[in-house]
ZADO-1210 file (C-alpha; in nm, 4 decimals, padded with zeros to 6 digits):
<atoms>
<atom x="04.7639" y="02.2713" z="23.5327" code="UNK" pos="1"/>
<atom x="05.0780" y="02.0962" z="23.5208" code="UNK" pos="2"/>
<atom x="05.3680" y="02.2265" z="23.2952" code="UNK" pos="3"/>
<atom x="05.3849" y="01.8775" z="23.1688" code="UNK" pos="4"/>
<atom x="05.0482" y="01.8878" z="23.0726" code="UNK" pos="5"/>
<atom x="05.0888" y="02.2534" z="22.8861" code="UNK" pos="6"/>
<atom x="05.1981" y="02.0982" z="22.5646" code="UNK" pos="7"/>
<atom x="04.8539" y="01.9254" z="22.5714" code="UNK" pos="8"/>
<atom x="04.6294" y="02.1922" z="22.5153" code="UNK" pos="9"/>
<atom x="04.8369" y="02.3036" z="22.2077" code="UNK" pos="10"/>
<atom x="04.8037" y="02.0037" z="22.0030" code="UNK" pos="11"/>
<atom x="04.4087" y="01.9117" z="22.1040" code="UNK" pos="12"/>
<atom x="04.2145" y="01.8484" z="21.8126" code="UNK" pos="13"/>
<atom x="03.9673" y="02.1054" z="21.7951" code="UNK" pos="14"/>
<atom x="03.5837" y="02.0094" z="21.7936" code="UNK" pos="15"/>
<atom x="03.4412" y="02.2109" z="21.5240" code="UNK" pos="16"/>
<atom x="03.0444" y="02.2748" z="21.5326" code="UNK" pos="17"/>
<atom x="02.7930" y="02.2136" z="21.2788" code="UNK" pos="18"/>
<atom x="02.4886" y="02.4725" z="21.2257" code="UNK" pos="19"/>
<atom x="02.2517" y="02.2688" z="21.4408" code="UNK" pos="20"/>
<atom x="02.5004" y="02.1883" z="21.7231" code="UNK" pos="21"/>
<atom x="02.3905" y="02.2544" z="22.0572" code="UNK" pos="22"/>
<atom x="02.6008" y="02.3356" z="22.3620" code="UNK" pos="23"/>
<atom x="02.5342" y="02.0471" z="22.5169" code="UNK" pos="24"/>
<atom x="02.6706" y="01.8236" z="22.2050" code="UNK" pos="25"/>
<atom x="02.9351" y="02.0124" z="22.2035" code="UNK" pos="26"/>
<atom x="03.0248" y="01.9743" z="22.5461" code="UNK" pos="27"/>
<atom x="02.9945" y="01.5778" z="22.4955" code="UNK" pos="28"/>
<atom x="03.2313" y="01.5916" z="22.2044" code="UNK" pos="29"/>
<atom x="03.4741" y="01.7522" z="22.4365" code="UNK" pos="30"/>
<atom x="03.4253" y="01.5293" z="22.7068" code="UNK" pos="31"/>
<atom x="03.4801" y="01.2001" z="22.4529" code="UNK" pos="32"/>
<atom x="03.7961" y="01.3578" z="22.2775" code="UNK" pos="33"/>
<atom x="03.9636" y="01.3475" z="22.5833" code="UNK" pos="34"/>
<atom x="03.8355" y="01.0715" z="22.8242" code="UNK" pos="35"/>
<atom x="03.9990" y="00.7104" z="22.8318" code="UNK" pos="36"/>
<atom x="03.7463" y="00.4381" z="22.6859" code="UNK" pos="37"/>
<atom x="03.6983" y="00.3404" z="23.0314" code="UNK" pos="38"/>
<atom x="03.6145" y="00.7003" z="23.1749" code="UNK" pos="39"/>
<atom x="03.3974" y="00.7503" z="22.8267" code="UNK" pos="40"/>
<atom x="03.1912" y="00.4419" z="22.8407" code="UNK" pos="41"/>
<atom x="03.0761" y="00.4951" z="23.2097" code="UNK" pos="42"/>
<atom x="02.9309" y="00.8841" z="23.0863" code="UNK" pos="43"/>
<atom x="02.7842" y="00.7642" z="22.8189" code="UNK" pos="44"/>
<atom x="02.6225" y="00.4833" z="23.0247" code="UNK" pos="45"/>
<atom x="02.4452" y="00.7433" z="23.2464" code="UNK" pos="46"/>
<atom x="02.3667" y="00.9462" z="23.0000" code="UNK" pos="47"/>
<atom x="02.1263" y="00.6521" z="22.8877" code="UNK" pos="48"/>
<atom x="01.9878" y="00.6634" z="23.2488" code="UNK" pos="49"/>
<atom x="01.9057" y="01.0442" z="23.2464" code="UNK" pos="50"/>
<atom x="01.6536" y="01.0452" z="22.9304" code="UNK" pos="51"/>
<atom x="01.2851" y="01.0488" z="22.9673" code="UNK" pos="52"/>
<atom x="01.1558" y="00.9800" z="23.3311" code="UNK" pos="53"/>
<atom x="01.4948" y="00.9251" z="23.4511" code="UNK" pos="54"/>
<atom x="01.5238" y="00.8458" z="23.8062" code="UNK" pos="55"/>
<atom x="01.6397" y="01.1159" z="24.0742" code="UNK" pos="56"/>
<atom x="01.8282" y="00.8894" z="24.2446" code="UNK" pos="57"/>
<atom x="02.0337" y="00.7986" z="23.8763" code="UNK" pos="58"/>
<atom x="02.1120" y="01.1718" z="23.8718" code="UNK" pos="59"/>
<atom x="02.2184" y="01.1781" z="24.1669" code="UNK" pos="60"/>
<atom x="02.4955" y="00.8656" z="24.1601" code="UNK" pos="61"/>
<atom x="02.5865" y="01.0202" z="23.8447" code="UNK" pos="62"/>
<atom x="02.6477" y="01.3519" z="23.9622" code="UNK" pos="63"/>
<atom x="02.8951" y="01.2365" z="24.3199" code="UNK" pos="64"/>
<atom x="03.0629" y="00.9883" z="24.1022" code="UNK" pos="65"/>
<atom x="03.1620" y="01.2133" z="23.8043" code="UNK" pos="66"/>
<atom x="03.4772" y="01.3137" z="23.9883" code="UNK" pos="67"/>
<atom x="03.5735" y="00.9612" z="24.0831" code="UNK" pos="68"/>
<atom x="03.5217" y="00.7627" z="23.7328" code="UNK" pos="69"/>
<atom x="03.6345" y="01.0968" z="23.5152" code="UNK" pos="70"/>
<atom x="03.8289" y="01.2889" z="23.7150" code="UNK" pos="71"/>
<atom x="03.9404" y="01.6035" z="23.7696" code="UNK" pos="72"/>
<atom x="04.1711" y="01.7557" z="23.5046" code="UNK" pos="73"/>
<atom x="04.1597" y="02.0733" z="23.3236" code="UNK" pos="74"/>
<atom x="03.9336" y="02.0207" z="23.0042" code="UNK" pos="75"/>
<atom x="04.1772" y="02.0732" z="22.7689" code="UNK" pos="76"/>
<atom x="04.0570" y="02.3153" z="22.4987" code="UNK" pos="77"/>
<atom x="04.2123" y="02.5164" z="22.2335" code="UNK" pos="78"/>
<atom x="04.1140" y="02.8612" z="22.1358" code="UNK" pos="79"/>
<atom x="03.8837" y="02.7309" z="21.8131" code="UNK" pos="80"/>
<atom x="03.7242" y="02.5523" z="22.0641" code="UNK" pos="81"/>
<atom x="03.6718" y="02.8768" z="22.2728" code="UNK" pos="82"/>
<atom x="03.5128" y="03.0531" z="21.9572" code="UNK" pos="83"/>
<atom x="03.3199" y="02.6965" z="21.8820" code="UNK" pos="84"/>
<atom x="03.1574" y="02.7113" z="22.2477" code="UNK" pos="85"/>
<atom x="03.0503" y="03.1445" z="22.1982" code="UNK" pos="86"/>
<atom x="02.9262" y="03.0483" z="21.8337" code="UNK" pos="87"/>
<atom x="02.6815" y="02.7545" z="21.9596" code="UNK" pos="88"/>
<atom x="02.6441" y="02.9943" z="22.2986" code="UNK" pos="89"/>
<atom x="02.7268" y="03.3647" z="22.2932" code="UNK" pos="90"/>
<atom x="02.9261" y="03.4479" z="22.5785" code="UNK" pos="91"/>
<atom x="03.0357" y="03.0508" z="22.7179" code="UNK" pos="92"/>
<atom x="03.3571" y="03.0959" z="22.8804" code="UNK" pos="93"/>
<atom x="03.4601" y="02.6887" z="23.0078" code="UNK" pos="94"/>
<atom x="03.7953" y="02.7778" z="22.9205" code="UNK" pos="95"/>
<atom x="03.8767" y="02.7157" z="23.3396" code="UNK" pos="96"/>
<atom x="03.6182" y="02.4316" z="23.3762" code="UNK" pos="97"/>
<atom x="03.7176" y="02.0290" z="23.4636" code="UNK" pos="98"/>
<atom x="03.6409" y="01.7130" z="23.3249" code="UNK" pos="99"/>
<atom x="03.4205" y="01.6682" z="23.6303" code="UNK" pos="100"/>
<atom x="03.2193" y="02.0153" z="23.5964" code="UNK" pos="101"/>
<atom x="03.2077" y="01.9864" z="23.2502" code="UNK" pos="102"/>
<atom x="03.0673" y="01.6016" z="23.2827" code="UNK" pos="103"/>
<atom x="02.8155" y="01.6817" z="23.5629" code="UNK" pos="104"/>
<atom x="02.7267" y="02.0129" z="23.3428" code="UNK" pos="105"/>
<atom x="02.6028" y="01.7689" z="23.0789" code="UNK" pos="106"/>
<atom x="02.4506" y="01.5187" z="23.2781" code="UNK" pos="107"/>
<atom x="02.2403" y="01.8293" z="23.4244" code="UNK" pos="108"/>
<atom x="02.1683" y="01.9297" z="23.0657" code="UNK" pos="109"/>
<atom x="02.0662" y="01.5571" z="22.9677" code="UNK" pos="110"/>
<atom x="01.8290" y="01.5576" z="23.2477" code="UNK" pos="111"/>
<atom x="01.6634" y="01.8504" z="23.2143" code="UNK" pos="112"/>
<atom x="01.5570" y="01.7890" z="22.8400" code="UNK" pos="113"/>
<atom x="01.2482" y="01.6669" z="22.8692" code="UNK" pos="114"/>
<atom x="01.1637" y="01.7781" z="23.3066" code="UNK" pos="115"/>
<atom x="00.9968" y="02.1010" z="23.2930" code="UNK" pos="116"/>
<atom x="01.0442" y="02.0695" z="23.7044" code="UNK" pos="117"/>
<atom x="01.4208" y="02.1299" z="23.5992" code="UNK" pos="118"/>
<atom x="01.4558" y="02.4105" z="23.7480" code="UNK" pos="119"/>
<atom x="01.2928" y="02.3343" z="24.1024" code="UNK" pos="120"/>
<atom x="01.5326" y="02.0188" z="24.0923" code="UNK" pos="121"/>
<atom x="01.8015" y="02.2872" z="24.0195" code="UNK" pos="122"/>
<atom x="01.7297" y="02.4745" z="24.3364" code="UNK" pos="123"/>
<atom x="01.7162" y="02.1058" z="24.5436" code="UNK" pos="124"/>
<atom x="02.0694" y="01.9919" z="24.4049" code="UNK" pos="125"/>
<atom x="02.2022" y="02.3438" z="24.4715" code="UNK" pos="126"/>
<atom x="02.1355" y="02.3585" z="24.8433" code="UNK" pos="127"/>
<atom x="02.2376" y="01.9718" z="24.8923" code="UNK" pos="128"/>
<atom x="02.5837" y="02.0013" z="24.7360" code="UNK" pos="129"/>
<atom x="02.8722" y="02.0318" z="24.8412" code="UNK" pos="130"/>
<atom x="03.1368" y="02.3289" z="24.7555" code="UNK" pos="131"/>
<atom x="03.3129" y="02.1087" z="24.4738" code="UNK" pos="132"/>
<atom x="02.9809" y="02.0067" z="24.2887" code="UNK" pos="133"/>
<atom x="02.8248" y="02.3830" z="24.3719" code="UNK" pos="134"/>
<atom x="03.0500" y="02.5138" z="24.1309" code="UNK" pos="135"/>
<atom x="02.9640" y="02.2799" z="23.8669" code="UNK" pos="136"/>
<atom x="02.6094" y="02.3416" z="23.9278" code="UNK" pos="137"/>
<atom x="02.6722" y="02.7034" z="23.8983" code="UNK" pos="138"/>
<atom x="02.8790" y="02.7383" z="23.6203" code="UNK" pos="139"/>
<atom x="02.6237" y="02.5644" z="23.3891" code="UNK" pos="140"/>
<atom x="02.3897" y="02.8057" z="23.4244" code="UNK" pos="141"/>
<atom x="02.4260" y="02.9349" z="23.0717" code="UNK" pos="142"/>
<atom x="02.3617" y="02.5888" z="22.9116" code="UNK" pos="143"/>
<atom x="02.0462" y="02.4833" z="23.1019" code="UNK" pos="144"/>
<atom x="01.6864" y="02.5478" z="22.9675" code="UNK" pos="145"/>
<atom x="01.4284" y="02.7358" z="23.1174" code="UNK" pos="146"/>
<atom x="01.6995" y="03.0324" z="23.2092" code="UNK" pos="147"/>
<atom x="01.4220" y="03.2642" z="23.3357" code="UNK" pos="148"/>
<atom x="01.3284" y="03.0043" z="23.6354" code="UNK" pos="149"/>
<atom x="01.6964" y="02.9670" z="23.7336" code="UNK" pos="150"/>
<atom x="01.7072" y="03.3366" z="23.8635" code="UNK" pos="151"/>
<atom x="01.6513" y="03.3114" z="24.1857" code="UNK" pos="152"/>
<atom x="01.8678" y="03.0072" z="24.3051" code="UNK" pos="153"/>
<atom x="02.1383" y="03.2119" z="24.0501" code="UNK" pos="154"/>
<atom x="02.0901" y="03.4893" z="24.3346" code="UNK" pos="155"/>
<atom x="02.1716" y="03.2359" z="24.6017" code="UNK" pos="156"/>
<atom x="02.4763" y="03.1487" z="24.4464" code="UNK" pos="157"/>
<atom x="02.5834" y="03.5179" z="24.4752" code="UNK" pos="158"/>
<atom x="02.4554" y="03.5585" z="24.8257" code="UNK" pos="159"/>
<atom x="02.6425" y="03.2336" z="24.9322" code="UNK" pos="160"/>
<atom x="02.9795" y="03.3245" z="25.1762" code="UNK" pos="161"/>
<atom x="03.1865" y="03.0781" z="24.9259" code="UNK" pos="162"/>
<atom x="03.3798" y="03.2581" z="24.7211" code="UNK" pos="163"/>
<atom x="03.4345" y="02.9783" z="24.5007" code="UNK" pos="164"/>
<atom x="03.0883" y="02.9228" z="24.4699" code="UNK" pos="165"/>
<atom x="03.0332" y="03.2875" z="24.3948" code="UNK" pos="166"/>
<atom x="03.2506" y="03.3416" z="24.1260" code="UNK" pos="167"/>
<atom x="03.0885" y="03.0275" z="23.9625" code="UNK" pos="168"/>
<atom x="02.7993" y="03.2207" z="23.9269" code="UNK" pos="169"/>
<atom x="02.9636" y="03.6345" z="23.8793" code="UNK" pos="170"/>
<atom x="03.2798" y="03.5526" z="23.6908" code="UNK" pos="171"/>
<atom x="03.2912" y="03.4677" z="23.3052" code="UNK" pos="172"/>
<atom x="02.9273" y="03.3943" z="23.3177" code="UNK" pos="173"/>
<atom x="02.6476" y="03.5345" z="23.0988" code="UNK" pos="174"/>
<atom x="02.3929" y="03.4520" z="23.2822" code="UNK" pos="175"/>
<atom x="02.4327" y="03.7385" z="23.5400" code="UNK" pos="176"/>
<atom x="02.4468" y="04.0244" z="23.2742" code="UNK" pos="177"/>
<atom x="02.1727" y="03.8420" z="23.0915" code="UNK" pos="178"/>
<atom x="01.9120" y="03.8101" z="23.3578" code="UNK" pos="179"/>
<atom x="01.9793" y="03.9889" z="23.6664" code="UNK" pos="180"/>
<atom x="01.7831" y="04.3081" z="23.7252" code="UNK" pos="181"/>
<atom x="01.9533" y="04.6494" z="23.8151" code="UNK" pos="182"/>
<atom x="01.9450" y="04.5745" z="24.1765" code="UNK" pos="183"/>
<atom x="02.0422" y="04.2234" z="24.2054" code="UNK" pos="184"/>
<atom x="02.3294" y="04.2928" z="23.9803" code="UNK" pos="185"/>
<atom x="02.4656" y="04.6244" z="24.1631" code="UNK" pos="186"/>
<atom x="02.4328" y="04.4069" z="24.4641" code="UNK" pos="187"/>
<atom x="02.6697" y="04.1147" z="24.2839" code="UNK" pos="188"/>
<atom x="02.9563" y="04.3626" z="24.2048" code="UNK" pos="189"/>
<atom x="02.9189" y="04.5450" z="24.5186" code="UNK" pos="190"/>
<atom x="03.0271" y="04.2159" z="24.7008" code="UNK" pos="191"/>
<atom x="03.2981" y="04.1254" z="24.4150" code="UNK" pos="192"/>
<atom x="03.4743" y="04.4238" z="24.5386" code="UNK" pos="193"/>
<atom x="03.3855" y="04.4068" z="24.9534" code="UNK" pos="194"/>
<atom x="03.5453" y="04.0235" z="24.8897" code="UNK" pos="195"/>
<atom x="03.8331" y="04.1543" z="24.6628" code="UNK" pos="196"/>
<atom x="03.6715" y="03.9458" z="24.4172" code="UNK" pos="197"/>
<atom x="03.8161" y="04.0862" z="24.0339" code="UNK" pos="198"/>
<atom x="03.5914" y="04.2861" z="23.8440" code="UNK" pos="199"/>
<atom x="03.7731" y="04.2130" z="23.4653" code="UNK" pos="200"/>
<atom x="03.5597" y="03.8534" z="23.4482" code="UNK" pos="201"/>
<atom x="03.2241" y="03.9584" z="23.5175" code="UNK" pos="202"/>
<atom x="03.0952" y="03.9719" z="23.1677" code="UNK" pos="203"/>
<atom x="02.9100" y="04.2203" z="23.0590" code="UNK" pos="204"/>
<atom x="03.0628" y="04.4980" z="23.3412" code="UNK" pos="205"/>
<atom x="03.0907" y="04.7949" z="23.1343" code="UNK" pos="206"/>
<atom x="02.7458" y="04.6984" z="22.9811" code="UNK" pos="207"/>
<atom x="02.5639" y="04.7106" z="23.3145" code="UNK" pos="208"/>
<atom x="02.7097" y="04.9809" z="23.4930" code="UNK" pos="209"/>
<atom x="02.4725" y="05.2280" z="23.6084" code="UNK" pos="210"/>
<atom x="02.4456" y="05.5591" z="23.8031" code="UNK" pos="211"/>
<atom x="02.3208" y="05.3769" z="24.1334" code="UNK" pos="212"/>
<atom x="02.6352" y="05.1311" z="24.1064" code="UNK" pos="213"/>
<atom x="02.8430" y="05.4267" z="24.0958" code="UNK" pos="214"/>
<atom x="02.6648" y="05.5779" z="24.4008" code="UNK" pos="215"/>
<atom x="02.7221" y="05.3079" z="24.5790" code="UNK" pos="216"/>
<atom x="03.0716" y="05.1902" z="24.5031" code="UNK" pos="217"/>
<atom x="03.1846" y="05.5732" z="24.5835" code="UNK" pos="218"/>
<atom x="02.9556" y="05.5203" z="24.9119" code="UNK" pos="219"/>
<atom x="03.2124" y="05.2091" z="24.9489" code="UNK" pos="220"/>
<atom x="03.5276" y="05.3887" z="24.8954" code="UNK" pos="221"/>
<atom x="03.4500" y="05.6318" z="25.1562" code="UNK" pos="222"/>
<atom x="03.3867" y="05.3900" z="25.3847" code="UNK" pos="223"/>
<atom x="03.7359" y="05.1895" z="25.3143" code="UNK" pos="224"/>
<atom x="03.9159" y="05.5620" z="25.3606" code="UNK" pos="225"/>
<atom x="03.7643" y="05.6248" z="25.6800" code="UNK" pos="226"/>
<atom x="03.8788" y="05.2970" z="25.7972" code="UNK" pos="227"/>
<atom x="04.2196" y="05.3493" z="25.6109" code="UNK" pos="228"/>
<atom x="04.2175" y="05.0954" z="25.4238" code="UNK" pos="229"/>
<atom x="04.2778" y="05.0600" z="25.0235" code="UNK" pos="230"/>
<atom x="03.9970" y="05.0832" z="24.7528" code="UNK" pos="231"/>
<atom x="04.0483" y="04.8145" z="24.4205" code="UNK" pos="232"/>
<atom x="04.1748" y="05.0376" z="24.1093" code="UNK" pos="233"/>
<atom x="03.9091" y="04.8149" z="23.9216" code="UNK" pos="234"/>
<atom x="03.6221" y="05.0051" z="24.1529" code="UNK" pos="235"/>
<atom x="03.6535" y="05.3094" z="23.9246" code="UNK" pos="236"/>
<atom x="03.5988" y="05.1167" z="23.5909" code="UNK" pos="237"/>
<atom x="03.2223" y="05.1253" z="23.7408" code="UNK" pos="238"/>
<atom x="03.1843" y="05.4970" z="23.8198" code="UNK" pos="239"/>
<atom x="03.3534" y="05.6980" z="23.5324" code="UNK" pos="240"/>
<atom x="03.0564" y="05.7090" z="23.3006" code="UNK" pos="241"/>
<atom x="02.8010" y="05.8509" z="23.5759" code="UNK" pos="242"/>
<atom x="03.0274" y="06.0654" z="23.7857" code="UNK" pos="243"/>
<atom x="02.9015" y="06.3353" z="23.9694" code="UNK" pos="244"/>
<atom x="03.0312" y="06.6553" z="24.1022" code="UNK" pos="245"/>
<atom x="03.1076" y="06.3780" z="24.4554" code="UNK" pos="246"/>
<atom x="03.2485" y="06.1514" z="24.2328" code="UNK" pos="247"/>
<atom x="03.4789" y="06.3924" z="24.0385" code="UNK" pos="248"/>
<atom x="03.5802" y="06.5207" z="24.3618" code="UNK" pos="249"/>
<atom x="03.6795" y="06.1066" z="24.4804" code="UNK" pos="250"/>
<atom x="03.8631" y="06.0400" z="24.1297" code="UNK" pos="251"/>
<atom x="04.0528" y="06.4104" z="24.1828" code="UNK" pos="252"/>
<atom x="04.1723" y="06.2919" z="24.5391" code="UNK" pos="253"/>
<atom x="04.2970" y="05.9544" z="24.3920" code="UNK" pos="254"/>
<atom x="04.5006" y="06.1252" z="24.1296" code="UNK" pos="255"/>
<atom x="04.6553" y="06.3281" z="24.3539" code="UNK" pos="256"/>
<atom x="04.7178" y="06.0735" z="24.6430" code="UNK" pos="257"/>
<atom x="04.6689" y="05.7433" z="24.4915" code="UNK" pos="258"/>
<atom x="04.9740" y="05.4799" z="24.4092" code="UNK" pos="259"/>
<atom x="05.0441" y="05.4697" z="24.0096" code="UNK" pos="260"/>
<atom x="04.8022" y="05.1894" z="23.9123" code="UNK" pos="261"/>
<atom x="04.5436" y="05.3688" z="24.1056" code="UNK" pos="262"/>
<atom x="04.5936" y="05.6921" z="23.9760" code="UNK" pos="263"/>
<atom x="04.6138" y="05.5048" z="23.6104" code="UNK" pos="264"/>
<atom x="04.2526" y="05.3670" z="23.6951" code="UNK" pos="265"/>
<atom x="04.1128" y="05.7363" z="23.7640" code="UNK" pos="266"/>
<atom x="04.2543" y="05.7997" z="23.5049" code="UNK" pos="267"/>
<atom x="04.0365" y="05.5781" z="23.2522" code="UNK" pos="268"/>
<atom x="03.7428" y="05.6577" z="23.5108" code="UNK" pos="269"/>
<atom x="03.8348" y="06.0363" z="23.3903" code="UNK" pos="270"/>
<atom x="03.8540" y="05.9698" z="23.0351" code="UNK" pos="271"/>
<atom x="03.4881" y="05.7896" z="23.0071" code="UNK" pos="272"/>
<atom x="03.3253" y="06.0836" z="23.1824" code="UNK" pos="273"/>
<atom x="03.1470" y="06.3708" z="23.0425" code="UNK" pos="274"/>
<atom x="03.1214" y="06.6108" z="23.3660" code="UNK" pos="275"/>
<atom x="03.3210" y="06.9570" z="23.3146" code="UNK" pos="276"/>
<atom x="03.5841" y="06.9017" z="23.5522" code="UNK" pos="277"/>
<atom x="03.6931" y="06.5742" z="23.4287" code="UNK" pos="278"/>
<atom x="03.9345" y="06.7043" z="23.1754" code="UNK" pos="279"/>
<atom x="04.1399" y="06.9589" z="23.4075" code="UNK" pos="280"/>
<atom x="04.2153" y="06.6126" z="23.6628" code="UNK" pos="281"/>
<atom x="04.3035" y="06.4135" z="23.3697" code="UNK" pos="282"/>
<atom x="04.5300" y="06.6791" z="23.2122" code="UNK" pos="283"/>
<atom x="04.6755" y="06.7049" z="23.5560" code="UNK" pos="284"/>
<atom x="04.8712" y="06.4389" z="23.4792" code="UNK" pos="285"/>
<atom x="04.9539" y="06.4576" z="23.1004" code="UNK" pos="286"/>
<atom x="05.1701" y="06.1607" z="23.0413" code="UNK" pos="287"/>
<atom x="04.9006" y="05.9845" z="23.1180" code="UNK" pos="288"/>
<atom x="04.6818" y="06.1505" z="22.9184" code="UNK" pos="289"/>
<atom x="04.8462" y="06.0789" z="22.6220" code="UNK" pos="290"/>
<atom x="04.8986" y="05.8032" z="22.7213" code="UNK" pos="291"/>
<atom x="04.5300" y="05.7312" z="22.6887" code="UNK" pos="292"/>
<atom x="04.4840" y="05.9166" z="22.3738" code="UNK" pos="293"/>
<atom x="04.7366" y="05.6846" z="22.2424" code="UNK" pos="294"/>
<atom x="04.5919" y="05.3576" z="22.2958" code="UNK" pos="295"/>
<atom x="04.8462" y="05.2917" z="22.5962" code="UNK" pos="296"/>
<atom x="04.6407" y="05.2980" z="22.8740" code="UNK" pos="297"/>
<atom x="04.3379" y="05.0648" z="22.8697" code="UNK" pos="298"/>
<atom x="04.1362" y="04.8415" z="23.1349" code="UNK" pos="299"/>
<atom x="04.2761" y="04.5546" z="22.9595" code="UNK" pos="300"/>
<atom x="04.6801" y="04.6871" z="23.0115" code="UNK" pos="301"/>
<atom x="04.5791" y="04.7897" z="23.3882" code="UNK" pos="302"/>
<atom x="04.3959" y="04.4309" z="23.4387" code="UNK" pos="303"/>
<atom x="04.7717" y="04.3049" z="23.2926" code="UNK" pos="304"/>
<atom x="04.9117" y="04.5236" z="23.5253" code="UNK" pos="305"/>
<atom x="04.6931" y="04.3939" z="23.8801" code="UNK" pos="306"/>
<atom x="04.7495" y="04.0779" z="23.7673" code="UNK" pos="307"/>
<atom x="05.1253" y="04.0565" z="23.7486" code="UNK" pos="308"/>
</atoms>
């Protein structure tokens, strides 16, 4: 976004959501708040086209044109409109979403309605689009029905080599957390962190994590020393909670060799563990450790911190 176009998103009217609004409203009341007459007339207009035994080939010309007749701007949205979106949907994040993902998001939703093949037309559009419109397939995958028959084309958006396209699907997304199993999701943050992908917007991380994650991020690390090359501080956020005498042994050689934001992320790996020698490390370095015990030193501060 533009710094002239800042000031925007400060003064939006906010869209506030009665008890029977659906996601999909709401998304439309976005969309109209902000779209020219022009731009707004031609959505609505294929929104007529996409009800009851729409045509494919509708869907389609509405879906390549969306970027052309609405364009592609931020959707500007203010944070009541955040808390609107997680009340109507728990855990919708379109706070980085266009008008054009947002508008083919809700043509997608308009379509699938009433087609219980929705989600085998899902898996068609998916492999025909291109990286642009992939996203914007991807990202709606918390507002479309039949959730449970999305899963596997979901997975192909992890697999995919796009990273783009991937973090559509892994980054502030329920849909992961929601309906993944064990292995598909240890196999989703495995490759967040082999494409230095950020771990902070997968929702639901902390949730998920699991001893075999931990296993085989640790089986990662040692693989990245070996080759002498650096492991992400955020890897540790994943292994604290089921560390193992191997694992306490990793998190004691990163305190004592790491750089300070990686010895800060042992550091919370430490502090959520409940093996015997995780104390002795952690008090190894006591700033730190009161630091912790104060509230100074959280995943949020050190996600503040990678980021800067």
């Amino acid at each position: 976004m533009t710094p002239s176009a800042q000031p925007k998103l400060l003064t939006v009217k906010t869209v506030i959501p009665d008890e029977n609004e659906t996601p999909a409203g709401l998304l439309a009341r976005w969309l109209r708040r902000q779209l020219p007459d022009a731009a707004k007339n031609w959505l609505d207009g294929q929104l007529d086209k996409l009800g009851p035994g729409y045509s494919e080939r509708d869907l389609h010309i509405a879906l390549g044109m969306a970027p052309r007749r609405l364009g592609r701007e931020n959707l500007r949205l203010s944070d009541e409109d955040l808390r609107a979106a997680r009340s109507v949907r728990p855990g919708w994040d379109g706070h980085e979403w266009s008008v054009d993902q947002a508008a083919r998001i809700l043509l997608l939703c308009r379509a699938a309605e009433e087609d219980r093949d929705f989600p085998n037309r899902f898996a068609d559009l998916c492999r025909s689009a291109d990286a642009a419109e992939a996203v914007a397939l991807y990202r709606g995958l918390p507002l479309y029905p039949w959730p449970e028959r999305l899963e596997r084309q979901a997975a192909e958006g992890v697999r995919t080599n796009m990273r783009a396209v991937f973090e559509a699907v892994a980054h502030r997304n329920p849909y992961p957390c929601e309906h993944f199993d064990e292995n598909r999701w240890n196999q989703m943050v495995l490759k967040a962190v082999f494409i230095g992908s950020a771990l902070h917007p997968i929702q639901g991380l902390d949730d998920r994590n699991n001893a075999e994650l931990a296993l085989i991020l640790c089986d990662y690390a040692h693989e990245r020393w070996s080759a002498g090359r650096a492991v992400t501080p955020e890897l540790w956020r994943c292994v604290g909670r089921f560390a193992d005498t191997a694992a306490i042994d990793d998190l004691r050689r990163v305190v004592e060799t790491g750089s300070p934001v990686e010895v800060k992320a042992a550091a919370l790996a430490l502090a959520a563990s409940d093996h015997e020698g995780a104390d002795a490390i952690l008090w190894s370095v006591p700033a730190m450790a009161r630091d912790l015990a104060d509230g100074g030193l959280t995943w949020q501060s050190l996600t503040a911190e990678l980021e800067a």
